[in-house]
C-alpha positions, 0 to 999 in steps of 0.5 A: 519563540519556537519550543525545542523539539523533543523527540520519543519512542512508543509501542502503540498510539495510545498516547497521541490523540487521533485528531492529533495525529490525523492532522499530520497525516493528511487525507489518504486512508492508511497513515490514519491513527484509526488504520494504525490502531486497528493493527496494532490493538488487533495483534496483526502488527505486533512482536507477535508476527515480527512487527514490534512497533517503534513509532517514533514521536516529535514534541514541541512542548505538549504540541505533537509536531511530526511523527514516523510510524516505525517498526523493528522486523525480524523477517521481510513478510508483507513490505513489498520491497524485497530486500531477501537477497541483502538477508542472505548476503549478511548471513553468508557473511556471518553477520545478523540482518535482523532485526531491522527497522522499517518505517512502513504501513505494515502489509501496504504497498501504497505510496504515501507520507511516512515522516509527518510533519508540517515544517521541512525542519521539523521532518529532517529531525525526525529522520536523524532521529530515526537513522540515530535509532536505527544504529541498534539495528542493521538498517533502516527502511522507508518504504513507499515515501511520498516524493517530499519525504523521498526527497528528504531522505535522499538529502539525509544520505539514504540510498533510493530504491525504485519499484513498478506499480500499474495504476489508472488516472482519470482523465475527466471520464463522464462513464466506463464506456468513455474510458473504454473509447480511448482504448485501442480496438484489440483492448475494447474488444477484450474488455468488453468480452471479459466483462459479458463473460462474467455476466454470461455466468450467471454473476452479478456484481453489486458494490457496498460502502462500509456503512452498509457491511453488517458482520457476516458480511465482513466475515463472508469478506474474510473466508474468501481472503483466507481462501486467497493466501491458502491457494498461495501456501501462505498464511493471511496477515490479517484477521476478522478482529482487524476487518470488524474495527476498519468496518466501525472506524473508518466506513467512509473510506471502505468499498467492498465489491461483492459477487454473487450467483442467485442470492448466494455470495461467492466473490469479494473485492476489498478497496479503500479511499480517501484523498481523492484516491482509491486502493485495491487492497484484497481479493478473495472467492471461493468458487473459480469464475473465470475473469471474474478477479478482473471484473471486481479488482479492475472494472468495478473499482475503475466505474466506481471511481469515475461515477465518484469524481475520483482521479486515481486508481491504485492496483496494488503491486505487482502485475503486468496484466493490468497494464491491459486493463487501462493501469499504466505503469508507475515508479514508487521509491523507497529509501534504504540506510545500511550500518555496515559501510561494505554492505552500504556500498554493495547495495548502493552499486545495486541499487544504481544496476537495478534502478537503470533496468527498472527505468528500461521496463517502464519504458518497455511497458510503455510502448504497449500502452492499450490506449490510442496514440489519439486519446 
């Protein structure tokens, strides 16, 4: 006989066992209990920066059953699902958006599982739970679900919200110069300029795995990070602390491309990986080489992950320029339940606008595909 489902409401993972928890996650690297913990016991997803964790916990009996990693947000920083214009709607309204709930990895725009569970009954009590204590807020956001929990969302009433992403599949590539064969001339060419340009600067190239990162390499990896989000008049999410325990817990998912002239660093491309999968994550450099960026964001995460067997390459969000470089475009969803019915409805008519226009852009951008109408 089944135990009957009880469900909880925590600040922190302390409570639930990594194995545990890792069980129910699956293989890709960032619902790992050891990525979670890591932002959480460093202080970068806290009340502190507007993430107060909520994460939200299914029992049966002592057995852990299904987890969803939520999080009340009094601002819309670092989801990647821009949800701006339904703030200043409800403010205009004389209405409050925040605090909101969010069911995220905080900072991460990879699609991946956000309800965890093993049993389809067991993931639909986890979502009522959570659109249950989503009433105390004005919302509740699911964001990048994969397609079995966007299913089961949808079937739950949330509203499905689409967005574009660019990544690289594998299509059994022995080397980079046989990815490079089924690209169009004009793209081969270009490729292959950018990359000899980088050369020509008198810059090479190397790629560590997160065993072989000792910490002044972490910390070389964290100024150029810092340097990113000060050109951008932003402030990094992320701190050295957070780096260091990814560094100690999880090597066998890290890779970071390092640039250097001589024997001095000048360049730093952070990618993570696990399920098969790789993820561009972040980019930094304190000296401006030109196509450098190309060069250790695409290129070497793409030849790293053809020598590794890996069948997909994820580039981040955002940015048609990958489409030139072999990143094709690809639709990631979220889901979005609203409180207030009026606003639910405006946003559902929104929504419905705005996921045709999506659908013509990825259409559009297809007709622009780098690759041979033969390969």
């Amino acid at each position: 006989m089944t135990a009957p489902a009880t469900l909880r409401v925590a600040s922190d993972l302390r409570g639930i066992s990594p194995s545990d928890w890792n069980a129910l996650a699956g293989e890709g690297p960032f619902m790992r209990h050891e990525f979670l913990s890591a932002l959480l016991e460093t202080g970068c997803a806290s009340e502190r920066t507007g993430w107060t964790p909520q994460f939200l916990s299914l029992w049966r009996g002592p057995e852990l059953a299904g987890a969803m990693p939520l999080f009340a947000k009094t601002h819309s920083y670092g989801e990647y699902v821009f949800d701006w214009s339904w703030a200043e709607a409800y403010s205009r309204h004389g209405l409050d958006y925040y605090p909101k709930l969010v069911c995220a990895v905080p900072f991460t725009p990879v699609t991946g599982p956000r309800v965890l569970a093993r049993t389809q009954e067991d993931r639909a009590a986890l979502i009522r739970g959570a659109l249950e204590a989503a009433r105390e807020y004005s919302s509740l956001h699911v964001l990048f679900p994969a397609p079995e929990d966007a299913n089961t969302l949808a079937d739950a009433g949330m509203l499905m919200r689409s967005t574009v992403q660019f990544h690289w599949s594998n299509a059994g590539y022995e080397n980079f110069e046989m990815f490079l064969a089924g690209m169009s001339h004009k793209r081969r060419k270009m490729i292959r300029q950018e990359r000899r340009r980088v050369g020509e600067a008198g810059v090479t190239v190397r790629r560590l795995s997160g065993a072989e990162i000792d910490t002044r390499g972490w910390e070389f990896f964290h100024r150029c990070y810092r340097h990113t989000y000060r050109m951008h008049h932003s402030s990094p999410y992320l701190s050295l602390e957070f780096f260091l325990r990814l560094g100690a817990t999880m090597p066998e998912n890290i890779v970071l491309i390092l640039a250097e002239r001589g024997d001095q660093p000048i360049a730093a491309s952070l990618l993570m990986q696990g399920g098969g999968r790789m993820y561009g994550r972040h980019w930094g450099a304190v000296e401006h080489v030109p196509l450098l960026h190309f060069e250790c964001c695409y290129y070497q995460p793409i030849e790293h992950a053809i020598e590794q067997g890996l069948t997909d390459f994820e580039g981040g969000a955002q940015g048609e320029h990958k489409l030139f470089r072999g990143l094709l475009p690809v639709e990631t969803r979220s889901a979005h339940w609203l409180r207030d019915p009026r606003f639910s409805r405006a946003v559902e008519e929104f929504l419905s606008g705005e996921s045709a226009r999506i659908h013509g852009y990825v259409d559009e951008l297809n007709e622009h595909t780098p690759f041979r109408n033969d390969a």
